[in-house]
N, C-alpha and C positions, 0 to 999 in steps of 0.2 A: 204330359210333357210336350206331346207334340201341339194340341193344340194351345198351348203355350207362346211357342214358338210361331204358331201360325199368325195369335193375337199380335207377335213383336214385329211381325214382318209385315204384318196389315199396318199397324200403327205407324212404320215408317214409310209406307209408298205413301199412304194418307198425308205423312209430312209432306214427303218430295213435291206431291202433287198439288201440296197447297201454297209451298215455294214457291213455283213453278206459275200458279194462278195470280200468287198477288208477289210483286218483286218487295215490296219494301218490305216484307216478311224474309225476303232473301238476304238481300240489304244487309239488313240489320245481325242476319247468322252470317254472313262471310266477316263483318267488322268483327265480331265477338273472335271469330277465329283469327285472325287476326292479331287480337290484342290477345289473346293467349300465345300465339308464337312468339308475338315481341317479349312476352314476359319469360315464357319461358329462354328466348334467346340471350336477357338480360340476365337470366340467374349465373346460367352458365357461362356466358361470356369470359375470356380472356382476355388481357391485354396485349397487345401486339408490341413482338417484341423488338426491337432495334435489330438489325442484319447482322453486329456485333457484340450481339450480348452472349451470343456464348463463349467468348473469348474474354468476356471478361470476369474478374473474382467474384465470390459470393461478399456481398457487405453486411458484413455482422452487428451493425447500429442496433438494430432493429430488433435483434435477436436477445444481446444486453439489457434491452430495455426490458423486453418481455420478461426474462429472466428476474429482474429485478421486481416487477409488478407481481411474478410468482413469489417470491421470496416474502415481500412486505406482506401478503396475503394470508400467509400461512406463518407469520412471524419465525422463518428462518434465517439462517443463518445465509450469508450471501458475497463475502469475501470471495469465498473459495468455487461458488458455484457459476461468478462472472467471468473467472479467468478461464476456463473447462474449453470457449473457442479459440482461444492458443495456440492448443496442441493441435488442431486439424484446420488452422489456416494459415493461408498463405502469409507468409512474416509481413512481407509489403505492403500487403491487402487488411492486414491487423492494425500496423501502425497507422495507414492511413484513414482507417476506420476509427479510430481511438478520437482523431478528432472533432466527430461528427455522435459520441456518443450523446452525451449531454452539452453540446455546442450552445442548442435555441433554449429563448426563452420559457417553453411549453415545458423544457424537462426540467425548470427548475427547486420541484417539488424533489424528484427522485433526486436532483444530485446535492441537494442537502442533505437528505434522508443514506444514500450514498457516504456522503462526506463524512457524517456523524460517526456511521459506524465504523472507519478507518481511521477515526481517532481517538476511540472511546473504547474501554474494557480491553487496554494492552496488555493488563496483567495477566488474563486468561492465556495469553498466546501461547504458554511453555506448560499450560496447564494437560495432560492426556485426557481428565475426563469432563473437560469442556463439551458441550452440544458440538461447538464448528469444530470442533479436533476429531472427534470417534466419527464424524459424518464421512470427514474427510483424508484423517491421517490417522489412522491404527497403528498401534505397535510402534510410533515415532518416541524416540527419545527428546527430550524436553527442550536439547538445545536444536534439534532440526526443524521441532514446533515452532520453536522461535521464531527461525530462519524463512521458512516458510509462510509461516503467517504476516513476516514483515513485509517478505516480498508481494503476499497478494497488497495490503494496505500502504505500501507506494504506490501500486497500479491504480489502484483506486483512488487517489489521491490526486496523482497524473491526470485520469481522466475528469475529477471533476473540477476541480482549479481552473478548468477551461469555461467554465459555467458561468453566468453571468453572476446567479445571485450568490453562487458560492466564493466568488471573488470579489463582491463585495463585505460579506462577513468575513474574510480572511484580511482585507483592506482596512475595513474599521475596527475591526477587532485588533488592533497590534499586540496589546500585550499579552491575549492569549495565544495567537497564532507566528509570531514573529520569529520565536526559535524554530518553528514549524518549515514557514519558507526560506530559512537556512537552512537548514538540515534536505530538504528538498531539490536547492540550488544543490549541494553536495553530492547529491545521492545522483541525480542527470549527469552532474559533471564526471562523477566515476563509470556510470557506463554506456562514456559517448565512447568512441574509436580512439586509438590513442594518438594519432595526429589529429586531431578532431579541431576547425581553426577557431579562434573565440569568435571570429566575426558570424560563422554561424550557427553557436553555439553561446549563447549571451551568459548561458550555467557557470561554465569554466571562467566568466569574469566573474562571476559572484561568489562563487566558489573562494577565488583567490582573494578577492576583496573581503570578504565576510568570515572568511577560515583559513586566514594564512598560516597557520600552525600544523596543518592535515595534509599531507603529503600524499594526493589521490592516486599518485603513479606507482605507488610502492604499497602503500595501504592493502590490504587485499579488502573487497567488499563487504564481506560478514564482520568485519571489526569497524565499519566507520562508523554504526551510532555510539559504540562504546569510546570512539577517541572524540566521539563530536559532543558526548559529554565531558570528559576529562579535560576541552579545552575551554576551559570557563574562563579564561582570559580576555577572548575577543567578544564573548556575546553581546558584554554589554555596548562596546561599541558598535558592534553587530545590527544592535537592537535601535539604537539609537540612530543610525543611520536609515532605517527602514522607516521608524516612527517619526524620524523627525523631532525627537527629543533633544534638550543639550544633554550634553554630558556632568553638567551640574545638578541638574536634576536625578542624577544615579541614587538608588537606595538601595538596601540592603538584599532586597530579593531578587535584584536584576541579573546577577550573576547565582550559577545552582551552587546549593551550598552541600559539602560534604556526604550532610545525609540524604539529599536528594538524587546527589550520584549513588551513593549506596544504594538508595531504594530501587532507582532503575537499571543499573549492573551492579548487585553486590562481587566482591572481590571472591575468588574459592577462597578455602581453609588449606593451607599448605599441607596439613598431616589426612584429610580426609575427600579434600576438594569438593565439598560439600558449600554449595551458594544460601549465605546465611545475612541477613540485613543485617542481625545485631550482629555484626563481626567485631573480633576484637583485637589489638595490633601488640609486638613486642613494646612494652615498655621503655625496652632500655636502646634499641638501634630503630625500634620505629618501621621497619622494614619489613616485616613478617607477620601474617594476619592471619590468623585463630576462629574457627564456629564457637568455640568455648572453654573453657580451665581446662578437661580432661586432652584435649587435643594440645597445650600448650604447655601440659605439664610432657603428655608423652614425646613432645618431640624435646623438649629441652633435655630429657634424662636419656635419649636417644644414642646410642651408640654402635659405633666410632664416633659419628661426625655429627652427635646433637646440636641444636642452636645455643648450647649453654657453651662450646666453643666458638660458634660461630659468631653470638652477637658481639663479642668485643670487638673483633674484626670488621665486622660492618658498621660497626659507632666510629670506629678511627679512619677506614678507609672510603667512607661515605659520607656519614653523618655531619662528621668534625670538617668535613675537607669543603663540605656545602655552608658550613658554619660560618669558615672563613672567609664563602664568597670570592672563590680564586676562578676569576673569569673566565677564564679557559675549560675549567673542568665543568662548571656551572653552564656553560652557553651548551658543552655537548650532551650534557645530562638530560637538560631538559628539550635538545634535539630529539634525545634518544626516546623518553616521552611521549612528544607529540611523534612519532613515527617518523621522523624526517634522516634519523642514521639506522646503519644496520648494525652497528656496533654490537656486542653483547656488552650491555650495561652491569656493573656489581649489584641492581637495586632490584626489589620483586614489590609487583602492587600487590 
């Protein structure tokens, strides 16, 4: 070992000394070292930071996108995985990040792919043993799923409409997305501030222009997609304004028809409160909606107060009074309706 050691310490005076003899042998080892400092100086290198950058917020752009390019990679689920820098930034610092997620052109791959998924497979939303529900919500009942999943699929929605290419498929595409940017325009206009002025708030014009039937002051939030389908009166005009259609050209699917409100909020069952598509209504006042025979029979033989008393009552003091078209009762009815009285109305959907 020792003579070892002896051979390694010979080998290097023998270096030094041939350094030393000839320079451009020197030369040539201080450049090498050299460019090993700089490289190594390069790996590790920081960037230098501004005198005030620690006073300012973390910007989560950056961190959304990542998230997002996890997600696609591993074909997860990603609604619920985007929103998670919320809860630990700063509100100010969030909103004004939001508009910088998918802004440039470079992301417009993700905010398509984004976009898709906040509007596509809503039906799972209320489902518990969906993949994005047991990731993320255990133990929720179906309408918090709901409520929940809606909320992440605005956000997502919000952020990528800012998108170039995705507001151009929203722009060409009218007939498929048109109820979409109403429903949008409504959903901003409910939760600006409630003096909130339209001049900087362009929503609350479209809102009242597009849905004057929805009374967003009174409304509470978790009910307006169900009155923003019930109001099938204004879409088509709605639509038509957006598209640039006349109103001669109207057909028969431009407004949603019955069963398509059913499909997307069926009504409960008065005796079970069980949300059923095929629902079925009293024949005779029209007024009271059934999952099926056995619920329709028990509430009619129901007593004191089954609907086999009640439905005369609501045929004559409803039905008949709507029949006659007495303008007065008719204008507040369908007030009562679209959310715009607080009245308690005689009628139940």
């Amino acid at each position: 070992m020792d003579a070892g050691r002896r051979e390694t310490t010979e080998g290097q005076e023998e270096t030094e000394r041939e350094g030393v003899a000839n320079p451009e042998l020197r030369n040539r080892d201080e450049k090498e070292d050299k460019a090993e400092e700089k490289k190594t100086e390069t790996f590790i290198a920081i960037p230098e930071a501004e005198e005030d950058d620690d006073e300012k917020p973390l910007d989560f752009s950056h961190l959304v996108r990542t998230t997002l390019w996890y997600c696609r990679k591993r074909g997860a689920p990603c609604l619920h995985r985007l929103s998670i820098y919320r809860r630990f930034a700063l509100r100010d610092a969030f909103d004004a990040a939001e508009q910088r997620f998918f802004s440039d052109h470079e992301a417009n791959e993700d905010a398509l792919f984004l976009f898709k998924a906040a509007v596509t497979n809503i039906h799972e939303d209320g489902d518990p043993n969906s993949r994005s529900n047991i990731e993320s919500h255990r133990g929720l009942s179906s309408e918090d799923l709901r409520f929940a999943n809606a909320a992440y699929r605005a956000e997502a929605i919000v952020w990528t409409v800012q998108n170039p290419a995705v507001a151009e498929k929203v722009l060409f595409q009218d007939d498929d997305y048109a109820l979409l940017r109403i429903f949008i325009a409504c959903l901003e206009a409910a939760t600006k501030p409630p003096r909130a002025n339209v001049r900087d708030f362009p929503c609350l014009w479209w809102a009242k222009k597009l849905a004057p039937g929805i009374d967003l002051e009174r409304l509470p939030i978790g009910e307006l997609f169900q009155a923003f389908l019930r109001n099938g009166k204004f879409i088509n005009q709605a639509r038509c304004l957006l598209t640039g259609k006349s109103p001669s050209r109207e057909t028969p699917t431009d407004c949603l028809t019955k069963k398509q409100i059913r499909q997307g909020a069926p009504p409960p069952c008065a005796v079970c409160g069980v949300d059923v598509q095929s629902s079925e209504y009293c024949g005779g006042c029209k007024m009271v909606i059934y999952c099926g025979t056995k619920c329709q029979r028990e509430d009619w033989k129901k007593k004191p107060r089954g609907h086999k008393r009640q439905c005369p009552r609501l045929r004559a003091h409803v039905l008949d009074v709507i029949a006659l078209e007495e303008p007065v009762f008719a204008t507040r009815l369908q007030g009562g309706l679209r959310g715009e009285s607080a009245e308690p109305m005689p009628q139940r959907e």
